[in-house]
Structure formats: C-alpha cells, structure tokens
BAMILO-284306 format. One record per residue: residue number from 1; x, z, y of N, C-alpha, C, CB in turn. Coordinates in pm, whole numbers, plus 50000, padded with zeros to 5 digits. Glycine has a CB too. Example, Ala and Ser with C-alpha at 12.3 -4.5 7.8 and 13.67 -1.06 7.14 Angstrom:
% BAMILO-284306
+-----+-------+-------+-------+-------+-------+-------+-------+-------+-------+-------+-------+-------+
! pos !   npx !   npz !   npy !  capx !  capz !  capy !   cpx !   cpz !   cpy !  cbpx !  cbpz !  cbpy !
+-----+-------+-------+-------+-------+-------+-------+-------+-------+-------+-------+-------+-------+
!   1 ! 51319 ! 50780 ! 49431 ! 51230 ! 50780 ! 49550 ! 51320 ! 50780 ! 49670 ! 51131 ! 50905 ! 49553 !
!   2 ! 51285 ! 50708 ! 49775 ! 51367 ! 50714 ! 49894 ! 51290 ! 50787 ! 50003 ! 51408 ! 50572 ! 49940 !
+-----+-------+-------+-------+-------+-------+-------+-------+-------+-------+-------+-------+-------+
END
This chain:
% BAMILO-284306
+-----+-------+-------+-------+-------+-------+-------+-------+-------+-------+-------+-------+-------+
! pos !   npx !   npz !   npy !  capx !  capz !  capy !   cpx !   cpz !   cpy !  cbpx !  cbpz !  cbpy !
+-----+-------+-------+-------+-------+-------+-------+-------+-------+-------+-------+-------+-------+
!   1 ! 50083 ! 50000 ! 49882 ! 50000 ! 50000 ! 50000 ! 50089 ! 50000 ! 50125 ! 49905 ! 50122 ! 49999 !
!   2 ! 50058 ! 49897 ! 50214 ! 50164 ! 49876 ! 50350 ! 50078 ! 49974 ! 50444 ! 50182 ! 49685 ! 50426 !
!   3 ! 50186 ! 50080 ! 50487 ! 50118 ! 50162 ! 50617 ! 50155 ! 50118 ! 50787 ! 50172 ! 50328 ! 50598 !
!   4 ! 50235 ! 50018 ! 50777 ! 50318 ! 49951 ! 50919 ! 50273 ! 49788 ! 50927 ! 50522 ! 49961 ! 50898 !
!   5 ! 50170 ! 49851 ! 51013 ! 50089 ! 49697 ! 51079 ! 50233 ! 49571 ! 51058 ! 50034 ! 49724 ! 51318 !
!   6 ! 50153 ! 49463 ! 51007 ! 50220 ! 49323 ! 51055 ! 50233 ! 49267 ! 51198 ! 50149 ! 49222 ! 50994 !
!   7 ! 50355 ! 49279 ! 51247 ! 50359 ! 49258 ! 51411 ! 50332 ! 49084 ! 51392 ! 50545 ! 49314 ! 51506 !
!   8 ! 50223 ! 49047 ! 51529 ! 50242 ! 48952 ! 51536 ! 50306 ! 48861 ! 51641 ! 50165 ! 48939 ! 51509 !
!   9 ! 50358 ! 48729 ! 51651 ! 50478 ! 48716 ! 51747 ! 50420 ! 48595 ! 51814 ! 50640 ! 48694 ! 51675 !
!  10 ! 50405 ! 48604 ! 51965 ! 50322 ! 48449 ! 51988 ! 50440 ! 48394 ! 52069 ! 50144 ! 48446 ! 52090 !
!  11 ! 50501 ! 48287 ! 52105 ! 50576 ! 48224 ! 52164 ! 50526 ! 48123 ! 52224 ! 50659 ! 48198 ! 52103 !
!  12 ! 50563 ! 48155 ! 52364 ! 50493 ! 48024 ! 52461 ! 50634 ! 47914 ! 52484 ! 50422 ! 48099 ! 52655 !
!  13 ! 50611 ! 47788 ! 52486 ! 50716 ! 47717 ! 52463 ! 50657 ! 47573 ! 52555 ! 50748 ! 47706 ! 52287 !
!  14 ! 50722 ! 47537 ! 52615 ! 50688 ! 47381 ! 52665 ! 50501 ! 47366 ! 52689 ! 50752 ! 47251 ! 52513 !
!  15 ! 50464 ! 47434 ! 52736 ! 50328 ! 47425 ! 52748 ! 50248 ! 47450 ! 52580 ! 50301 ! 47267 ! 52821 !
!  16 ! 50261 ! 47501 ! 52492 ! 50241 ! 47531 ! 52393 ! 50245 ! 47652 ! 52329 ! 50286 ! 47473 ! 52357 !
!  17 ! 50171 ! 47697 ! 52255 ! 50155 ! 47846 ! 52202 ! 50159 ! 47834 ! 52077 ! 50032 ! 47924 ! 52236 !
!  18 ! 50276 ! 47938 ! 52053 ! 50297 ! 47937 ! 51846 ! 50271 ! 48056 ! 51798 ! 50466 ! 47909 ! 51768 !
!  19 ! 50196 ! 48113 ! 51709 ! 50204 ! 48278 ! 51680 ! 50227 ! 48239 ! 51531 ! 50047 ! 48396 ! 51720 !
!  20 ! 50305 ! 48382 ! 51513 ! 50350 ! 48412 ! 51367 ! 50357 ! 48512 ! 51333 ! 50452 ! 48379 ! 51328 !
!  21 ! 50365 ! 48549 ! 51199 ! 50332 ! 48713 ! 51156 ! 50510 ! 48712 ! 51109 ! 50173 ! 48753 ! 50987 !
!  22 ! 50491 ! 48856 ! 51111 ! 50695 ! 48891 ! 51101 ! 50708 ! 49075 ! 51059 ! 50805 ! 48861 ! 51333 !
!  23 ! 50824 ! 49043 ! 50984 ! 50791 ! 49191 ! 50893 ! 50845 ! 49286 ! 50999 ! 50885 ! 49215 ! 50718 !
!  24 ! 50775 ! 49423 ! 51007 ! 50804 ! 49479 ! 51095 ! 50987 ! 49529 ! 51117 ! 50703 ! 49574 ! 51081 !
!  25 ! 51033 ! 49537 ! 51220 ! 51176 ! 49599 ! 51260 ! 51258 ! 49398 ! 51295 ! 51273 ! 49734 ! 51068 !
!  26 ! 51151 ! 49295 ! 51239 ! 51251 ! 49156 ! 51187 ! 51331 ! 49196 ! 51348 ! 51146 ! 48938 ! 51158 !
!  27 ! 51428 ! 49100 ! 51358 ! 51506 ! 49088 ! 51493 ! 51453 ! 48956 ! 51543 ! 51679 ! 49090 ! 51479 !
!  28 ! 51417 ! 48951 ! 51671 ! 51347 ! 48862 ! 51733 ! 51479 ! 48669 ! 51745 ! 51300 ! 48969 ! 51909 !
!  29 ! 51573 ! 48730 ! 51778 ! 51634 ! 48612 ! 51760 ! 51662 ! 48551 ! 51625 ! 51742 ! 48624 ! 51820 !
!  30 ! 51659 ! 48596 ! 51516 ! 51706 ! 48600 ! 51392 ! 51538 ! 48498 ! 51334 ! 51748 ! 48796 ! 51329 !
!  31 ! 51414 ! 48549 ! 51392 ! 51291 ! 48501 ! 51350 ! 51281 ! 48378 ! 51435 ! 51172 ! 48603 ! 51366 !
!  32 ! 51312 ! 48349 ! 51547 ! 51327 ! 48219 ! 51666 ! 51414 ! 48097 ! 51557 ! 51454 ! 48280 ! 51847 !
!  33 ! 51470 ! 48135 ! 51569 ! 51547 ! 48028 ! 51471 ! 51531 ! 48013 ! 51325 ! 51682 ! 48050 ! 51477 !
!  34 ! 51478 ! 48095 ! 51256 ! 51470 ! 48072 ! 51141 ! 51310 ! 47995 ! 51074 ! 51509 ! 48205 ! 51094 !
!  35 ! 51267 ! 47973 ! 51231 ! 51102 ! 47928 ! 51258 ! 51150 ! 47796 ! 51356 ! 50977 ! 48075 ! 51360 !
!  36 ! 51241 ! 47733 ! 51380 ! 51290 ! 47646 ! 51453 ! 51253 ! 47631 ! 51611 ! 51265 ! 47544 ! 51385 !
!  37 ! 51253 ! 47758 ! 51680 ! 51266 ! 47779 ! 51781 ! 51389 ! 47836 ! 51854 ! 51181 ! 47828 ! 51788 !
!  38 ! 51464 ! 47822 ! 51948 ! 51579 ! 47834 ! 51989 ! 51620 ! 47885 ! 52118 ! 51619 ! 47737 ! 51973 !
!  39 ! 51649 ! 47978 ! 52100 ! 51654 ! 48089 ! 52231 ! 51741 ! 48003 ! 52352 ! 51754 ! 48261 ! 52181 !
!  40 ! 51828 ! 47942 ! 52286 ! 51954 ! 47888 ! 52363 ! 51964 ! 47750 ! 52466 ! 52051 ! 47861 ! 52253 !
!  41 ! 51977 ! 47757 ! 52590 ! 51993 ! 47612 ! 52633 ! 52061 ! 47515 ! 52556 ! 52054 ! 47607 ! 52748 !
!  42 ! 52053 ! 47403 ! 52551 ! 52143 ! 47270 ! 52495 ! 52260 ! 47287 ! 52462 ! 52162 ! 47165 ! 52578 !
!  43 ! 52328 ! 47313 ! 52610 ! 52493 ! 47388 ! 52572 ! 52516 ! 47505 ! 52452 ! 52548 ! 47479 ! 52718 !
!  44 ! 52430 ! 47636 ! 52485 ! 52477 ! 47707 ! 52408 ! 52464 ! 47720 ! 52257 ! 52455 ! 47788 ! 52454 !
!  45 ! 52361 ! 47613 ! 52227 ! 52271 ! 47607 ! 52068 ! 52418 ! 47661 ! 52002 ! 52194 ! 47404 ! 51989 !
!  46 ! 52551 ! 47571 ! 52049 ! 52655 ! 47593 ! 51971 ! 52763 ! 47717 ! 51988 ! 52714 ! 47479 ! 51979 !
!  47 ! 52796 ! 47747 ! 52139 ! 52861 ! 47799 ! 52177 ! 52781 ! 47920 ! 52245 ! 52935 ! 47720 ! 52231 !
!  48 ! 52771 ! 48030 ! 52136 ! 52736 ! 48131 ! 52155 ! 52781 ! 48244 ! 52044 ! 52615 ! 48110 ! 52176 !
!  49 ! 52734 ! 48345 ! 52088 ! 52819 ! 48492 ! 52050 ! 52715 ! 48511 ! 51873 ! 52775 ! 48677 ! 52224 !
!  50 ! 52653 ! 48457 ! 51848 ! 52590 ! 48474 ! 51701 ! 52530 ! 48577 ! 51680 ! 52674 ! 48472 ! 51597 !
!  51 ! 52435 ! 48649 ! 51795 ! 52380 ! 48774 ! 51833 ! 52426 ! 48863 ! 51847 ! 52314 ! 48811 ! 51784 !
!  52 ! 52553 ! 48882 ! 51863 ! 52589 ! 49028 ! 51891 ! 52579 ! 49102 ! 52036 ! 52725 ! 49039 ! 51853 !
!  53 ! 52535 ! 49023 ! 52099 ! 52485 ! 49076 ! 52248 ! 52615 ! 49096 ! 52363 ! 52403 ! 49242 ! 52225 !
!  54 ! 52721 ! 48979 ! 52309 ! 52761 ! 48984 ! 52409 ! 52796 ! 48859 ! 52487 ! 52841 ! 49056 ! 52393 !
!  55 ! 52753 ! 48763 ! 52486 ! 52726 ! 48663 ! 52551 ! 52647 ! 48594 ! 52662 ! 52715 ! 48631 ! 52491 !
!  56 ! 52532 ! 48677 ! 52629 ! 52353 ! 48665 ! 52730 ! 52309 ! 48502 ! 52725 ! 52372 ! 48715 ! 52958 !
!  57 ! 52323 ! 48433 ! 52618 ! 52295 ! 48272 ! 52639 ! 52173 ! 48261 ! 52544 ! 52436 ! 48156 ! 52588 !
!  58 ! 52109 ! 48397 ! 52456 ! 51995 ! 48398 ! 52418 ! 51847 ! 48445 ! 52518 ! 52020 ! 48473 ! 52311 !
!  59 ! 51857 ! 48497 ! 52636 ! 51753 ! 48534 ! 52694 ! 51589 ! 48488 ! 52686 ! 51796 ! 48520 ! 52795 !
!  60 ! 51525 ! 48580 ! 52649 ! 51382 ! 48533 ! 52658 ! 51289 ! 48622 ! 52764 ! 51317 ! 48542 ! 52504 !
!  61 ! 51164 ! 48581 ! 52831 ! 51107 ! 48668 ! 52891 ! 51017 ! 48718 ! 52771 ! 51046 ! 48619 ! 53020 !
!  62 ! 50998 ! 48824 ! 52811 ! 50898 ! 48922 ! 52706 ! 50741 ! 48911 ! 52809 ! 50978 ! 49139 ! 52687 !
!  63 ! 50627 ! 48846 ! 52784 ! 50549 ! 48855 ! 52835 ! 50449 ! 48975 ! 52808 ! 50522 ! 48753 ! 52830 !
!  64 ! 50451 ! 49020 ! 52660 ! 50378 ! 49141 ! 52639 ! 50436 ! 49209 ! 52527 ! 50234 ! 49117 ! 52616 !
!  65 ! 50402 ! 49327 ! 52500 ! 50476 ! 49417 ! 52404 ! 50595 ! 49462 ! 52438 ! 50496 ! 49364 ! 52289 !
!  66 ! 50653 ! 49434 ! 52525 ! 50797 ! 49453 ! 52614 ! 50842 ! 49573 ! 52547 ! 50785 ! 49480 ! 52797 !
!  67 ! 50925 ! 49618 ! 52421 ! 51013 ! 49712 ! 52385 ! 51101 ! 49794 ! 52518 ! 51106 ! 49635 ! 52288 !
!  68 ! 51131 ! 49904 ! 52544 ! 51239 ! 49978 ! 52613 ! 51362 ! 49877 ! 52571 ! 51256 ! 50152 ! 52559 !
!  69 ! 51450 ! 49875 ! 52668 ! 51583 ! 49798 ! 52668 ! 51612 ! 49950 ! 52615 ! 51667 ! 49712 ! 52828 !
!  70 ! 51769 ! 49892 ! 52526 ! 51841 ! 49995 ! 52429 ! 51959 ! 49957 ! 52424 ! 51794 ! 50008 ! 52289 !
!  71 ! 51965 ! 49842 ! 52449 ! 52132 ! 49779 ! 52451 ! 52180 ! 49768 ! 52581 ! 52152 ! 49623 ! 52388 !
!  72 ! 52284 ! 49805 ! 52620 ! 52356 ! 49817 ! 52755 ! 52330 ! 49690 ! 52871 ! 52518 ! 49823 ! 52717 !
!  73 ! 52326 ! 49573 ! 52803 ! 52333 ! 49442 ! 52872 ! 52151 ! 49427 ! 52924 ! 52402 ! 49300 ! 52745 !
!  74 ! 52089 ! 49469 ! 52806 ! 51947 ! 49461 ! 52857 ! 51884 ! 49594 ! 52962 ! 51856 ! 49452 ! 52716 !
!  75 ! 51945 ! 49688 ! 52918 ! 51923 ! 49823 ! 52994 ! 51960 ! 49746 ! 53171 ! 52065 ! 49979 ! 52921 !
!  76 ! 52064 ! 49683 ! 53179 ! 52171 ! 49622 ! 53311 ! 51992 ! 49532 ! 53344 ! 52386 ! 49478 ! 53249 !
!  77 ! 52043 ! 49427 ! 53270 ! 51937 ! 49311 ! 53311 ! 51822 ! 49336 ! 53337 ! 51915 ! 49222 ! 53227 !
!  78 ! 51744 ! 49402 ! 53239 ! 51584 ! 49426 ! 53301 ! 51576 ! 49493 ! 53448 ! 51494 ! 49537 ! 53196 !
!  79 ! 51715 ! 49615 ! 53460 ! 51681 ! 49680 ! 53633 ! 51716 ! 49571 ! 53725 ! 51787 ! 49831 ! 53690 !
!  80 ! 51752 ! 49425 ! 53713 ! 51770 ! 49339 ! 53807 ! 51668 ! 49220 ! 53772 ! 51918 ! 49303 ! 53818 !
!  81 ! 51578 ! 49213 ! 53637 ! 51481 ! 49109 ! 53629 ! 51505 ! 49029 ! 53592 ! 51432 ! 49071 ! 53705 !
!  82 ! 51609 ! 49009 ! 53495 ! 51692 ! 48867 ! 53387 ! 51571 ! 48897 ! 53269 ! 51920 ! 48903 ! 53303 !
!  83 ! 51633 ! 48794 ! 53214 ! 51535 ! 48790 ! 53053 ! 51623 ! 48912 ! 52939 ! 51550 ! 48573 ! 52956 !
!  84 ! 51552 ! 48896 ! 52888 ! 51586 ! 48995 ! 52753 ! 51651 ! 48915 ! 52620 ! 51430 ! 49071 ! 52695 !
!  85 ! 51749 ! 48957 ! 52627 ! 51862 ! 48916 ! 52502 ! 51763 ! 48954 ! 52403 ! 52031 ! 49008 ! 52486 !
!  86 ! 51755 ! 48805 ! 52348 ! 51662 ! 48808 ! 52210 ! 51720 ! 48854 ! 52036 ! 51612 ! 48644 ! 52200 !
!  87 ! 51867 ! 48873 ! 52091 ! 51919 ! 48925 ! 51975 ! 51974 ! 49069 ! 51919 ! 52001 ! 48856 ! 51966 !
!  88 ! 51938 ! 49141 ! 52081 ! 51882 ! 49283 ! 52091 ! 51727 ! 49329 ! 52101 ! 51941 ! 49334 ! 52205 !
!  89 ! 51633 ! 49270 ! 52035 ! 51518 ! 49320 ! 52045 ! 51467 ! 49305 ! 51897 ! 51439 ! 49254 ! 52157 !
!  90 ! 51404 ! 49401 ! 51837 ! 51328 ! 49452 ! 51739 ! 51189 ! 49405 ! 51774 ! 51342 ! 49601 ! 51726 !
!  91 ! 51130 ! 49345 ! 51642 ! 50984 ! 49331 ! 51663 ! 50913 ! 49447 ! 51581 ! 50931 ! 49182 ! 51615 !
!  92 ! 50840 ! 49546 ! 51651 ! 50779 ! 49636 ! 51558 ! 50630 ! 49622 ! 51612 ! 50844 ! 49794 ! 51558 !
!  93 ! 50550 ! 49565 ! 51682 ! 50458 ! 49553 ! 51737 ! 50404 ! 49396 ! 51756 ! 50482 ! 49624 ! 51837 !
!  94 ! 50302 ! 49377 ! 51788 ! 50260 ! 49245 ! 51851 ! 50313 ! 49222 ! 51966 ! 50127 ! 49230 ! 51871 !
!  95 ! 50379 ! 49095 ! 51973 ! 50453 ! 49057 ! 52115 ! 50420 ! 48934 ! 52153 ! 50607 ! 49058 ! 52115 !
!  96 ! 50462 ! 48871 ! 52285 ! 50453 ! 48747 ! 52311 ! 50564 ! 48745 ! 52382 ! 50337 ! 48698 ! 52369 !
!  97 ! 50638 ! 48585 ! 52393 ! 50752 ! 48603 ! 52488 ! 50728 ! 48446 ! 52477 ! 50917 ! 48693 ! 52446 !
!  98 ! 50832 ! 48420 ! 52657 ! 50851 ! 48296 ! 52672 ! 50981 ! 48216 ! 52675 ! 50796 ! 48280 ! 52763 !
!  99 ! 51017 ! 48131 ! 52592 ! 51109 ! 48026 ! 52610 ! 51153 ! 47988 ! 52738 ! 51064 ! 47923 ! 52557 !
! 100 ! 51223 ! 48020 ! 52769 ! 51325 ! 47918 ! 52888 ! 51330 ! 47833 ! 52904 ! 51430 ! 47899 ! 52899 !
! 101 ! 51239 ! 47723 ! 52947 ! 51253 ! 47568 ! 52887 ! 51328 ! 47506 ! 52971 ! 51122 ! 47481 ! 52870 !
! 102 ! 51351 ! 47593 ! 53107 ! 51493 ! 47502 ! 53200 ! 51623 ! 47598 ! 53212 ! 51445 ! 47459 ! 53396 !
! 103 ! 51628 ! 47684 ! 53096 ! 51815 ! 47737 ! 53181 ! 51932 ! 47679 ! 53153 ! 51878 ! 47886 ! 53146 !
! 104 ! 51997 ! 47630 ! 53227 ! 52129 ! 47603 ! 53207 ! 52190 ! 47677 ! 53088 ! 52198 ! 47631 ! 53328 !
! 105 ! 52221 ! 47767 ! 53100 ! 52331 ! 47873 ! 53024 ! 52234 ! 48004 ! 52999 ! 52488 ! 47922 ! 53138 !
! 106 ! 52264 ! 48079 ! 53124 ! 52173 ! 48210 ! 53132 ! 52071 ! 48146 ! 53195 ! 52228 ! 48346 ! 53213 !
! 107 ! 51963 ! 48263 ! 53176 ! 51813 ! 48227 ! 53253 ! 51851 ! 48342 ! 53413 ! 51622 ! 48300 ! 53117 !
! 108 ! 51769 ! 48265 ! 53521 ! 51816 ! 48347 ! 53612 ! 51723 ! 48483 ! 53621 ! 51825 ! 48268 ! 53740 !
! 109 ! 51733 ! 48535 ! 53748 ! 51621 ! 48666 ! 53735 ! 51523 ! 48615 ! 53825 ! 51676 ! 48834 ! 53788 !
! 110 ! 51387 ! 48713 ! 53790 ! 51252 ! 48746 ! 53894 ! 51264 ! 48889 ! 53924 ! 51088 ! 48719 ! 53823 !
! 111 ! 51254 ! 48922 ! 54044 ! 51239 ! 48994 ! 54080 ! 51116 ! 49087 ! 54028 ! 51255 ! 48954 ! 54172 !
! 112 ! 50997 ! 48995 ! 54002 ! 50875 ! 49064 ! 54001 ! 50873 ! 49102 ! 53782 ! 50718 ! 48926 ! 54094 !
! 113 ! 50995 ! 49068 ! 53725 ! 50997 ! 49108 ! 53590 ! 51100 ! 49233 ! 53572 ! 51036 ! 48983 ! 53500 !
! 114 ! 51119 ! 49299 ! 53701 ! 51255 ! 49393 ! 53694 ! 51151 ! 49549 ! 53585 ! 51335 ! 49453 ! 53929 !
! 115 ! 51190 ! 49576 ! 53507 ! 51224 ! 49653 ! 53436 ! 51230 ! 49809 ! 53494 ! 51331 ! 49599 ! 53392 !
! 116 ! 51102 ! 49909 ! 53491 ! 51115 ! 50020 ! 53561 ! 51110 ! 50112 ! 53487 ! 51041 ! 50037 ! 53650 !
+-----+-------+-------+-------+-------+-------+-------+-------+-------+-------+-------+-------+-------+
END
C-alpha cells in the first residue's frame, strides 16, 4: 500500500503544456530529460556541469509548488529572482515549472519571482 501521493509534474514549454506523474523525491532535472525535455539552452545541452549544481545552465522557473531553495546557488538566486537550478530540486509534491525557451546560457532574473 503506497502512503506518499504521486507528485504530479506539468511543464509549460513553447506554448504547450505536458504533465507527468513522477515517483516521489525523483530529481526534477534527472525527470526533464529522461522525458525529452531539456533544461539547457542549445549551447549548454553539451557543455554543462551534469547536475551537480555548479554551473547554473539548467535553470527553470517554478510556477507552482515552489520547494524552499536548499542549495547555496538557489538559496543566492531566488533572493535576486533567477530561475531555479533544476538539478537541485526534489519533486515531492505537484509542481509546474517553465522552460526557458529564450536563454542564452543562464536565464536572466525577474524581479517580481525573487524568493522571500
């Protein structure tokens, strides 16, 4: 008998909405790609840190379910309004987040997503 709800994961992407079910704790970048979605601009698909969170070329906005930042770089970023390193975030809940569909490298910040 499962006592830990199935989080579900909706991803907004290019004008498009994908939801998927994902075992609870999965790691959000680890489920993006293994569902052929891709945290990374063009450049970095290749040249990136392989989640260990120290690169920032995975960023996603978290539109709902927004976890507490826990990792130093996201703890930094959310108090200035960058996206959330998708390879420091745990899915234990229903979430939605959005794709970057124009960043260069890093995604830049909003002010109005700063992290309080």
């Amino acid at each position: 008998m499962r006592l830990t709800p199935i989080p579900t994961l909706t991803i907004l992407t290019h004008g498009e909405t994908h939801t998927l079910t994902v075992e609870p704790g999965a790691n959000l970048r680890r489920v993006l790609l293994d569902h052929g979605f891709s945290p990374y601009a063009a450049l970095t698909r290749r040249l990136n840190c392989g989640g260990r969170g120290l690169c920032a070329t995975c960023g996603v906005w978290i539109e709902e379910g927004t976890p507490a930042p826990d990792h130093w770089h996201d703890r930094v970023g959310a108090w200035f309004g960058y996206p959330r390193l998708s390879c420091q975030v745990s899915i234990t809940a229903d979430m939605t987040i959005r794709l970057l569909d124009d960043k260069r490298i890093w995604g830049g910040p909003e002010a109005a997503r700063r992290y309080r």
